[in-house]
N, C-alpha and C positions, 0 to 999 in steps of 0.2 A: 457525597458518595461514601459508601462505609469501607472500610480498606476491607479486602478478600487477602486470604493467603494464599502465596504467588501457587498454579497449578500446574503441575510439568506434565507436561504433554510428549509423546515421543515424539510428534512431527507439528511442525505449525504448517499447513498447507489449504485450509479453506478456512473461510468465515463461518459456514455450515457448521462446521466441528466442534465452536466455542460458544459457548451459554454466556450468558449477563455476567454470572460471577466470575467467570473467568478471562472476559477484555476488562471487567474492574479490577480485578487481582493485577492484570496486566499494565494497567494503567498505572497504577499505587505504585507498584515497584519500577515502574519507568521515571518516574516523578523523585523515588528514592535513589536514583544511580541518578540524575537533574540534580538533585542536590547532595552528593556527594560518596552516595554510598559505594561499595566497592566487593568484590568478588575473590573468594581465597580460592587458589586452584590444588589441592597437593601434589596432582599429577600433572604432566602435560598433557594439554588438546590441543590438536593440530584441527586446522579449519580449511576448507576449500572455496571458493565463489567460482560457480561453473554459469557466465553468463554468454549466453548462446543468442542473446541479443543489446543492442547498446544499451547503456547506461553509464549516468552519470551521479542523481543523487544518489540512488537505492545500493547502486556499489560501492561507491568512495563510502557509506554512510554503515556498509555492513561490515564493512573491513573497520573504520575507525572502532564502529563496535567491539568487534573482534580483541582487535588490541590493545581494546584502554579494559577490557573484562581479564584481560594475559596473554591467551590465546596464540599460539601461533598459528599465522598465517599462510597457506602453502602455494605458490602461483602457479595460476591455468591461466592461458591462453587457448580458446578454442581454435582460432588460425592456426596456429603451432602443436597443436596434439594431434594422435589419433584418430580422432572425430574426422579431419580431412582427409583421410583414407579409409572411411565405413566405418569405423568405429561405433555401436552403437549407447546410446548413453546407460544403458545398464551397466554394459561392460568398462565404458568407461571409471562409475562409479564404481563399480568392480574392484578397478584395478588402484582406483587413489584410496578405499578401502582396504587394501592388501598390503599398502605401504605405509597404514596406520591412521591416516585422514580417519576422526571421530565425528566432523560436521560439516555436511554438505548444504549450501546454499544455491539454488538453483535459479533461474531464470532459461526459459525453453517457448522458442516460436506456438510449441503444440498445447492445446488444451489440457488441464488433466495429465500432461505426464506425468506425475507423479505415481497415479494409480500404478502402474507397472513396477515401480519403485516398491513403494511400500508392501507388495505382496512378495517380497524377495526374504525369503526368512534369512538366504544368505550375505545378509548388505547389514552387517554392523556398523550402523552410523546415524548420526543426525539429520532429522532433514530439516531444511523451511524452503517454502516454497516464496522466491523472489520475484513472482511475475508467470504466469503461464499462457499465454498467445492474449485471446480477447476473454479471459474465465476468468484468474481473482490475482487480486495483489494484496494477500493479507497484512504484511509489515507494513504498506502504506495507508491501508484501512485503519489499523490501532494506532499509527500514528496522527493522523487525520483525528480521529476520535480523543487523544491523548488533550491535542491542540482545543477540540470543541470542550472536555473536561473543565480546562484549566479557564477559557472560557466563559464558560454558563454555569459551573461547577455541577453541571448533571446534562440529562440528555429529556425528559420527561416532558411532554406536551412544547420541546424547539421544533421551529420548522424548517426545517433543511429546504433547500432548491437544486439538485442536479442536472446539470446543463452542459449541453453539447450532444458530442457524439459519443450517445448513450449505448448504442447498440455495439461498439467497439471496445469499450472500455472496462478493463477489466477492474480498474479502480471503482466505478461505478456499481460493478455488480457484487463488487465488494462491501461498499459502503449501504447501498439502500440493504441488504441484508442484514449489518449488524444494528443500522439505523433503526428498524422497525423493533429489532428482538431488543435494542434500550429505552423505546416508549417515544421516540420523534417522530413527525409528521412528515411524512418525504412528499416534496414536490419534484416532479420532471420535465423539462423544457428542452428546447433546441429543434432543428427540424426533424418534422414529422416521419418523413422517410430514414429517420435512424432512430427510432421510436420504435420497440418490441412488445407488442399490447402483452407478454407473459407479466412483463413490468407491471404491470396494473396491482396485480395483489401486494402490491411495497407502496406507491403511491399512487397520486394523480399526476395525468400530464396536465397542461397549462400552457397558455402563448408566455414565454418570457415579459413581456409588458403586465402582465397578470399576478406575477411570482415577484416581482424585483421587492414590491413593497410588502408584503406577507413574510418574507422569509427572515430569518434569525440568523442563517448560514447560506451565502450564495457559493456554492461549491462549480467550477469551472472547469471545463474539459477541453482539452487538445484536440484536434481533430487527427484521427489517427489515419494521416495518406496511406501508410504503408501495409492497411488493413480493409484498403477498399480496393474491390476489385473493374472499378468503369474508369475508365480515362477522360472524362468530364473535366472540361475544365474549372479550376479552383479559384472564385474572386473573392479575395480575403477582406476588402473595403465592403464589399456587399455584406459576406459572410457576419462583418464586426457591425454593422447598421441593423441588420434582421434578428441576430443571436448571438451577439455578442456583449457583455456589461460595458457601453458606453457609458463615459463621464457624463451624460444625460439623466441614462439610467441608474447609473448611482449613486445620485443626487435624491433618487426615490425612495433607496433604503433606507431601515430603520435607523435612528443616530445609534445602536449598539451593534448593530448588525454587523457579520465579519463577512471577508471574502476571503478564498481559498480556491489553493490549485497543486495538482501535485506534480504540476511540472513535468515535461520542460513548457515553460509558458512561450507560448507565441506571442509578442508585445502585438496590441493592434488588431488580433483577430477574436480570440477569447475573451480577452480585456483588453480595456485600452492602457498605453505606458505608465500612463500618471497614477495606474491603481495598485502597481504592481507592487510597489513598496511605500504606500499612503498609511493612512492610518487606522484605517479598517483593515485594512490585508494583513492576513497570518500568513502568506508564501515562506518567509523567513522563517518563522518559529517553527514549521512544520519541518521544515529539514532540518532545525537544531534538535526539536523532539525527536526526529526520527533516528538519530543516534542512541538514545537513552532508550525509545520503544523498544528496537531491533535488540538493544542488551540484554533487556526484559524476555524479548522471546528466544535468545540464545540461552539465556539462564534454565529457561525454562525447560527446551528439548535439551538440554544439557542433563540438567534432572532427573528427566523422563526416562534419558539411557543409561543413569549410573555411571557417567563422567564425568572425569576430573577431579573423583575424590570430594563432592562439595559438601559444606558443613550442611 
């Protein structure tokens, strides 16, 4: 892959919005903060993380960011603010704008919030978009991508496997979109009834016994309870027998083949325990990338708005 020169952007908030050259520009300079590069600030920037649903890698991982870049950090609590009294997050953002916050990091149940954001000519500030309901999680998409990189050292004629519950995941619709704009072969699996035939124009679906041994990249999904709306009951030993990478079934992949998941893994349903930290699994490396990706794209919307003085 040819290095790109890093591209700043004023908001990182879809995978739509970024060309080839610019998750490789991303990549390159995530790889250069992995091995050791560093960030001069002249001025201060204060930082916000407004997560309005849990988290555990993607926050700890955008603050570490934050930090080792200089960056001060500023704490939100959504329990504890305004927001529990109507507040609405414009105003919100409004108002950590007003007392100087230069970068906002978002995570929001709603689709697409963002849109409302960005059309505020009066919001001086950074954005990146952490996660938005079931639409996109771009820092965990180029980190994802960082880990495939390092890798295959390219993306050109791999065949990816996205599995689970495709229809919820915003990881997902993250991934098969940058997947096809880098030249890979996306396969789709999991059950059918969370399968969105719009999907088709990214890849093929496929019975997972079909895919385990084709793929380059078995990529695995959580099942997102909290995003279905039927009270069915949930059998997780069924679930992990019918679609989930059993020790059986990955016995079938390729000896170079990786597996991935961006967490939180359910040990037993997605995969089984023993895969979780084997030696095909990237789960590890992708949350250690994911500090240096996230730097990449703070640097980047940093850029974008002419903060912090950067050389």
């Amino acid at each position: 892959m040819i290095a790109e020169p890093l591209t700043c952007q004023p908001a990182l908030v879809s995978m739509r919005d970024l060309d080839v050259r610019t998750v490789e520009a991303l990549i390159h300079r995530a790889e250069e903060f992995k091995h050791g590069a560093g960030l001069q600030l002249t001025t201060p920037v204060y930082a916000a993380n407004l997560f309005f649903e849990n988290s555990t890698r993607t926050h700890t991982s955008f603050e570490m960011a934050e930090r080792r870049l200089g960056l001060s950090v500023v704490d939100f609590n959504p329990q504890a603010s305004s927001v529990s009294k109507g507040e609405t997050l414009y105003d919100t953002c409004l108002t950590l704008a007003s007392v100087g916050v230069r970068l906002l990091v978002i995570r929001h149940s709603q689709n697409a919030y963002y849109q409302k954001l960005l059309n505020q000519p009066a919001l001086p500030v950074a954005l990146i978009n952490a996660g938005d309901g079931s639409g996109e999680h771009p820092s965990q998409s180029l980190l994802d991508m960082m880990t495939i990189s390092e890798t295959f050292g390219g993306f050109q004629g791999l065949k990816v496997a996205i599995v689970g519950d495709l229809n919820h995941s915003r990881v997902a619709r993250s991934n098969m979109e940058v997947l096809q704009k880098l030249g890979a072969q996306v396969y789709f699996s999991g059950p059918a009834a969370w399968y969105d035939p719009q999907f088709n124009r990214f890849g093929q679906y496929l019975p997972l016994d079909d895919v385990v041994a084709k793929a380059d990249v078995m990529m695995m999904l959580r099942v997102q309870h909290e995003r279905h709306s039927d009270d069915t009951p949930f059998d997780q030993d069924a679930y992990h027998q019918q679609y989930g990478l059993t020790l059986a079934r990955a016995a079938q992949m390729k000896p170079h083949a990786i597996i991935m998941h961006p967490g939180p893994i359910n040990r037993g349903v997605e995969l089984a325990s023993e895969l979780v930290e084997g030696p095909q699994s990237r789960f590890v490396e992708q949350m250690h990338n994911g500090v240096f990706m996230r730097m990449a794209m703070i640097e980047s919307v940093l850029r974008g708005n002419q903060l912090g003085g950067l050389a």
